[in-house]
N, CA and C of each residue as an Amber inpcrd file, in Angstrom:
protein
   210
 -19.6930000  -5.9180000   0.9950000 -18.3210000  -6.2950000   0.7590000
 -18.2980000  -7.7030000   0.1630000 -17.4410000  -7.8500000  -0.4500000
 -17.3460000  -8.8500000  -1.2410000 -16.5710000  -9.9940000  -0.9130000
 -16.6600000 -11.3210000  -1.2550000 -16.0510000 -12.4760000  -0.0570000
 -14.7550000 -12.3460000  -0.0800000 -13.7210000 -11.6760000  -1.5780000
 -13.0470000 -11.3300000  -1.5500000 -12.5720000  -9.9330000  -0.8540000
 -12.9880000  -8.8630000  -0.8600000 -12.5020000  -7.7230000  -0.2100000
 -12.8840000  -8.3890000   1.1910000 -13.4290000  -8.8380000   1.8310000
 -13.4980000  -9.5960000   3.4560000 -12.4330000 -10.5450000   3.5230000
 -11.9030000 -11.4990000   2.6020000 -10.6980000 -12.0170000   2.7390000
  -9.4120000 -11.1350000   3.1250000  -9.2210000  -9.9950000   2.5120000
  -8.1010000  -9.3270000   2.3320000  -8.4510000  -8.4560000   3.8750000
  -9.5200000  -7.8660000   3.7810000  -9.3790000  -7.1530000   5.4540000
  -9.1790000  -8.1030000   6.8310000  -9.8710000  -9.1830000   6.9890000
 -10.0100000  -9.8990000   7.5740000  -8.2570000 -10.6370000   7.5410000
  -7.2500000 -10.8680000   6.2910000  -5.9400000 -11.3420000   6.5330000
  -5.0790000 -10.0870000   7.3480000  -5.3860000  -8.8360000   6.4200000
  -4.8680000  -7.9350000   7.2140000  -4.5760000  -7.5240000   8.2330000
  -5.9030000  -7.8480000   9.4370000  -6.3410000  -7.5070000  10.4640000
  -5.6510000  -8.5680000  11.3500000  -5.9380000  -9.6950000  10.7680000
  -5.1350000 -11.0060000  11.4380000  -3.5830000 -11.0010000  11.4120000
  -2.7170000 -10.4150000  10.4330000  -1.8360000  -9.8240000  10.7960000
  -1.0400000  -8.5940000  11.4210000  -1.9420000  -7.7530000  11.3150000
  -1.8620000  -6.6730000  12.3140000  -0.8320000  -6.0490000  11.3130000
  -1.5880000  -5.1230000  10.3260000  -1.1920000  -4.2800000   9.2410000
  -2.1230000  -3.1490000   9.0660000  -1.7650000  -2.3650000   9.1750000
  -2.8010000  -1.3290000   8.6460000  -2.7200000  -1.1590000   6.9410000
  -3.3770000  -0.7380000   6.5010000  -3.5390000  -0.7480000   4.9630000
  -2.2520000  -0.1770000   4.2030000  -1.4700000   1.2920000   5.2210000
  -0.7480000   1.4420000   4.6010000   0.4320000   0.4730000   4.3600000
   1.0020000  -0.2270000   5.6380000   1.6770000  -1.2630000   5.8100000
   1.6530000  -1.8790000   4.9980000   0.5860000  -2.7520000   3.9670000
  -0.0060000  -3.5720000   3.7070000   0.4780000  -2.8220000   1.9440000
   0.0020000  -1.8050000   1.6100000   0.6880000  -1.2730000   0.3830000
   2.0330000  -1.3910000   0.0080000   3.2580000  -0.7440000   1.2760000
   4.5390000  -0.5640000   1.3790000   4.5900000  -2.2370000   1.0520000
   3.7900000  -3.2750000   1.7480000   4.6090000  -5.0210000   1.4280000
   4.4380000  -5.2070000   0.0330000   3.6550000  -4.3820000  -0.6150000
   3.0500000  -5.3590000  -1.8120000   3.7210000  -4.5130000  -3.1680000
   4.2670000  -3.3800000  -2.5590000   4.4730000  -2.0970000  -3.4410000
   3.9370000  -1.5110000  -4.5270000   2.8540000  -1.2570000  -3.8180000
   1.7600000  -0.2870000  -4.2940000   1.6870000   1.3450000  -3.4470000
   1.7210000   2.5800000  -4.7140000   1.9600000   4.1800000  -4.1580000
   0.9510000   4.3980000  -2.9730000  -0.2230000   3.7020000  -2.3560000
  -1.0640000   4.1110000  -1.3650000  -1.9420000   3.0300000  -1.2220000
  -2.1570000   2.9260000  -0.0210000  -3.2640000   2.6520000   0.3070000
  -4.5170000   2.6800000   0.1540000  -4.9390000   3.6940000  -0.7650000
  -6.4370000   3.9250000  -1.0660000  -6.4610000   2.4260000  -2.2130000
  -5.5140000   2.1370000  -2.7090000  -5.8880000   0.8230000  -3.2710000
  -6.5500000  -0.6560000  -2.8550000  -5.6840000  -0.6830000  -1.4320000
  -6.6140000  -1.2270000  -0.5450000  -7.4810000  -1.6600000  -0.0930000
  -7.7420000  -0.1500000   0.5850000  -9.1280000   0.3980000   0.8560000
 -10.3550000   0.0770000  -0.4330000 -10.0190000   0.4770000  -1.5840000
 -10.7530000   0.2140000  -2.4700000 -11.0820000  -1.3700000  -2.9300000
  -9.8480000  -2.3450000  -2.7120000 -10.4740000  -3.8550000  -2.6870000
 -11.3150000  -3.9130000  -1.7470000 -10.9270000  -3.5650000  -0.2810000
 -11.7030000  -3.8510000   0.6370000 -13.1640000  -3.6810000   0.2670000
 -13.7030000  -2.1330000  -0.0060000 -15.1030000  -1.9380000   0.1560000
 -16.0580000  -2.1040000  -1.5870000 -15.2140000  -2.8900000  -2.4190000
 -15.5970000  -3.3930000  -3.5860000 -15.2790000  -2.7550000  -4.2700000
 -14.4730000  -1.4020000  -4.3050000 -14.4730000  -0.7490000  -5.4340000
 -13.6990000  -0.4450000  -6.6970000 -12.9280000  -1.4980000  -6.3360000
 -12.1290000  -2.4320000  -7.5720000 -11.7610000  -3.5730000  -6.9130000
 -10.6560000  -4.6880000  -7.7130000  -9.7640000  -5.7120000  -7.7210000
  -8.9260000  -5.8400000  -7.8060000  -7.5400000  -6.6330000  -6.9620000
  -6.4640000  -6.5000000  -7.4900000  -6.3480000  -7.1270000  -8.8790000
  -5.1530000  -6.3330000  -9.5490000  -5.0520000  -7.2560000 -10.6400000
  -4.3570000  -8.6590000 -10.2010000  -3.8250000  -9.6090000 -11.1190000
  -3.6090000 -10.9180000 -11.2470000  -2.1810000 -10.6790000 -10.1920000
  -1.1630000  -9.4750000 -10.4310000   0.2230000  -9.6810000  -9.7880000
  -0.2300000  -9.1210000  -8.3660000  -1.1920000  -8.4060000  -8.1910000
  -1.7640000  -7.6130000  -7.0050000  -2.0130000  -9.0470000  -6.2060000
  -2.5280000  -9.8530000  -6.6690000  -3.3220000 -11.0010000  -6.1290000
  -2.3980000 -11.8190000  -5.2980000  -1.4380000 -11.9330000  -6.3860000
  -0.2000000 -12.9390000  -5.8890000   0.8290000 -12.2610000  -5.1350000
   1.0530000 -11.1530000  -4.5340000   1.7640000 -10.2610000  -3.7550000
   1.3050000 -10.6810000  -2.6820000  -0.0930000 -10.6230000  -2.4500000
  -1.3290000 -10.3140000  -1.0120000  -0.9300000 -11.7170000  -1.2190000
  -1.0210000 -12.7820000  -1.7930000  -0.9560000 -13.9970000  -1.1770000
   0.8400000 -14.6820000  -0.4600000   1.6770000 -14.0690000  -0.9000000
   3.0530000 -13.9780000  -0.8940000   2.5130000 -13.4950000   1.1100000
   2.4590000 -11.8300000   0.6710000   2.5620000 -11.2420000   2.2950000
   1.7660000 -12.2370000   3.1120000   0.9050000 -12.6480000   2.7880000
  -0.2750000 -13.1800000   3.8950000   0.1460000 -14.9430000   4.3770000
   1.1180000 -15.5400000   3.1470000   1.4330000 -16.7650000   3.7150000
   0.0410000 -17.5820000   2.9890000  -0.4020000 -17.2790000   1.7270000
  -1.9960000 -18.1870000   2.1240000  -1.5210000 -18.5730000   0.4610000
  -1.8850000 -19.5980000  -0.0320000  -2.1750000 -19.4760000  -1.3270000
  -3.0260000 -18.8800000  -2.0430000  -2.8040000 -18.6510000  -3.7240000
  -3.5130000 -17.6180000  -4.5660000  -4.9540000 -18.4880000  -4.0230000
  -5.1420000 -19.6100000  -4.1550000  -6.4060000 -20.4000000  -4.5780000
  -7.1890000 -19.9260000  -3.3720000  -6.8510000 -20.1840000  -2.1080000
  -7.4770000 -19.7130000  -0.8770000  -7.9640000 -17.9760000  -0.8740000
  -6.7440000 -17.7600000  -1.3240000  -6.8810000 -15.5570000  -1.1990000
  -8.4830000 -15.9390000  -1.8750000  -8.3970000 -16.2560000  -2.9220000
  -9.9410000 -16.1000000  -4.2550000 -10.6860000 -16.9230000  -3.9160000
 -10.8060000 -17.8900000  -2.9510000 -11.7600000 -19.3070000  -2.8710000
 -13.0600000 -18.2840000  -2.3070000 -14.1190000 -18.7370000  -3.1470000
 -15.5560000 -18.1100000  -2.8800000 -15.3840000 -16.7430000  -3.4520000
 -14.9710000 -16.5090000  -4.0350000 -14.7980000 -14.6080000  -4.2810000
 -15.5040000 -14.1020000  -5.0190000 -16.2560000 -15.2250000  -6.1500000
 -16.7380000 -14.5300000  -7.0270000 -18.4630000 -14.7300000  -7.0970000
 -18.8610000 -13.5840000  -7.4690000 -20.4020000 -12.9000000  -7.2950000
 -21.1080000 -14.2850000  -7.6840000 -22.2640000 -15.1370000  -7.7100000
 -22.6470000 -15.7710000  -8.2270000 -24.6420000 -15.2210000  -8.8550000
């Protein structure tokens, strides 16, 4: 998992959302989108990004801080 998809489960969890929850805030059709940041198997896009940081209370810079592969 990626430092990013561990950010997003790890905010989730700390708010006590289940994934679908977590779709319905951001308004996205399902959850498997989610699920799929979570276990790497895509990214949100750029407005995806800034939704999850909106619901979560965190800034964009924090949501992404360390996120990327080096």
């Amino acid at each position: 998992m990626s430092n990013l998809g561990k950010t997003i489960r790890n905010l989730r969890l700390k708010n006590r959302l289940s994934q679908a929850a977590l779709a319905d805030l951001i308004n996205i059709p399902s959850q498997s989108k989610i699920s799929a940041w979570e276990s790497d198997q895509s990214l949100p896009d750029v407005f995806e990004a800034q939704r999850l940081s909106q619901v979560f209370g965190v800034s964009l810079d924090e949501l992404l801080k360390n996120s990327i592969k080096q």
